[in-house]
N, C-alpha and C positions, 0 to 999 in steps of 0.2 A: 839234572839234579833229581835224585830221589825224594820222594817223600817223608821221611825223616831227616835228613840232610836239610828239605825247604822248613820243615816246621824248626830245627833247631835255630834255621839261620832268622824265619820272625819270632821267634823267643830273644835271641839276642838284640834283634832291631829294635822287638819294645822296650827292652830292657835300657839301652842306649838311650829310644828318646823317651821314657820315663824320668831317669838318673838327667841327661840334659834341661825338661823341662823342670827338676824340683829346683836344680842349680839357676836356673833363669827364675823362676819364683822366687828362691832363697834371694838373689841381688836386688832382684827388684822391690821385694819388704825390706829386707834390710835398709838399703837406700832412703824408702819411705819413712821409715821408724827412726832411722838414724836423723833426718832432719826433723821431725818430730821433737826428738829425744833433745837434740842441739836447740831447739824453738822451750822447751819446757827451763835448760839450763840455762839460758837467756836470762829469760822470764825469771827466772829464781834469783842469777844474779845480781838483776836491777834492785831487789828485797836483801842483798846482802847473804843468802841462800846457798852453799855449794850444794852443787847436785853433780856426782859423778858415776851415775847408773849406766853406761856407756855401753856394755855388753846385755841390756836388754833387747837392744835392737836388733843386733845379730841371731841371740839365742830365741827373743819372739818368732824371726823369720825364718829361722829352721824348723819349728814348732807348726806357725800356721801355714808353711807352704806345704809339709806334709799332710795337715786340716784341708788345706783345698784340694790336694790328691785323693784324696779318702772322698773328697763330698764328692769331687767328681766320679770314680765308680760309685758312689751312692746314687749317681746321676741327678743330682742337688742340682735347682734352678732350669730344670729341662722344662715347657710349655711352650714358650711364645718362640720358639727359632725360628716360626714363617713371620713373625710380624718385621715390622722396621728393626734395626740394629739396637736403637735406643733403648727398645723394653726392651728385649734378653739381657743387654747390660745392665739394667737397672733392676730389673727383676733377680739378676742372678745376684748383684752387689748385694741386696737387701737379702736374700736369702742366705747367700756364705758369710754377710754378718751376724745372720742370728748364730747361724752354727758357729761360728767364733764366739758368738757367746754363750752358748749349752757344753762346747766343748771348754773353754774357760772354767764354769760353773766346776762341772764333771773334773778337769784337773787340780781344782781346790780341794773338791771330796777325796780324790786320790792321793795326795799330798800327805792329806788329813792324818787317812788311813793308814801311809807310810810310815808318819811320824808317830801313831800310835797316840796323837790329839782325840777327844772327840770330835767327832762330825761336826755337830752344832756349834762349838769353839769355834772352829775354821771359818764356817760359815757367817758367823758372827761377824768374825776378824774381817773376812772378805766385805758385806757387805755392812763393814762397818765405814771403810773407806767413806761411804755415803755415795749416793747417787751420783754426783755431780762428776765424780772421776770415774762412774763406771760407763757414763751415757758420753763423758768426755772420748774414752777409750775406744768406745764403739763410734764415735762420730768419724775418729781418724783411722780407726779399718774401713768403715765407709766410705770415708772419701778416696782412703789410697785402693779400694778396689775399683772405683769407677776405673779408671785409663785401662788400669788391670783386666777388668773385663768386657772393656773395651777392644783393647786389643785381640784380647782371647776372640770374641766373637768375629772377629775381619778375618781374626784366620781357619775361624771356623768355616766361614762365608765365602771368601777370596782362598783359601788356601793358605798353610805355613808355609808353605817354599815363597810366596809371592810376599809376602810377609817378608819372610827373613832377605830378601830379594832389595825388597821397596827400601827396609831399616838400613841395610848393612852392605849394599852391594852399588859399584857406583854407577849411576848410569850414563848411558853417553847422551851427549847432546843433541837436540833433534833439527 
């Protein structure tokens, strides 16, 4: 194979597990948010409450899987890859939930901007929710990126083919 021939063919590869990994991020937020989302309906019901925001889940986890594609070429949460698995994970959690939250902030001013609000209105509006639901908010991106990059880190470490190997693939008995 020639060398334009090999470069075209790893531009398609990335392209492939690019588009693969957003689709395994999109299910795997979605899933997290969607019980979330069913945990808050609950919770409302008991107070007599309809709550039927059901396509937040969905449309957050097309939102921040693409937020973690972005941090990752920002190379977000890179330092501790020699220590134990533990930190990277928890270091990286903590870091891609700030970014979920500057980038949150940052899509409120954009909103703002769209809808021709002022700024400060929006912002208002946003943190008028009050704290409780923003620190709410961040607590369940934080918790649903532990396993998150958890996993990311094994396959960093161990390899994605042994990964997708161990998850999906059956093995035989020994």
């Amino acid at each position: 194979m020639n060398r334009p021939d090999n470069q075209k063919g790893n531009v398609k590869a990335k392209i492939v597990h690019e588009f693969v990994e957003y689709w395994i991020n999109v299910a795997y937020l979605t899933l997290m948010f969607a019980t979330f989302t069913q945990y808050r309906r609950l919770i409302l019901a008991a107070h007599d409450i309809a709550y039927t925001n059901y396509w937040f889940a969905v449309i957050e986890a097309l939102i921040l899987a693409k937020v973690i594609m972005i941090g990752d070429v920002l190379r977000l949460g890179r330092g501790l890859e020699q220590k134990p698995l533990i930190y990277p994970t928890l270091y990286k959690t903590a870091i891609f939930t700030l970014f979920v939250g500057i980038f949150t902030v940052l899509e409120h001013v954009i909103k703002s901007l769209w809808k021709g609000v002022a700024l400060t209105g929006d912002i208002a509006a946003f943190l008028g929710k009050g704290p409780d639901e923003f620190l709410a908010n961040a607590m369940v991106v934080f918790v649903a990126f532990i396993p998150f990059f958890g996993v990311k880190e094994l396959g960093r470490v161990l390899g994605e083919d042994k990964i997708r190997t161990l998850f999906f693939r059956r093995r035989t008995e020994p």
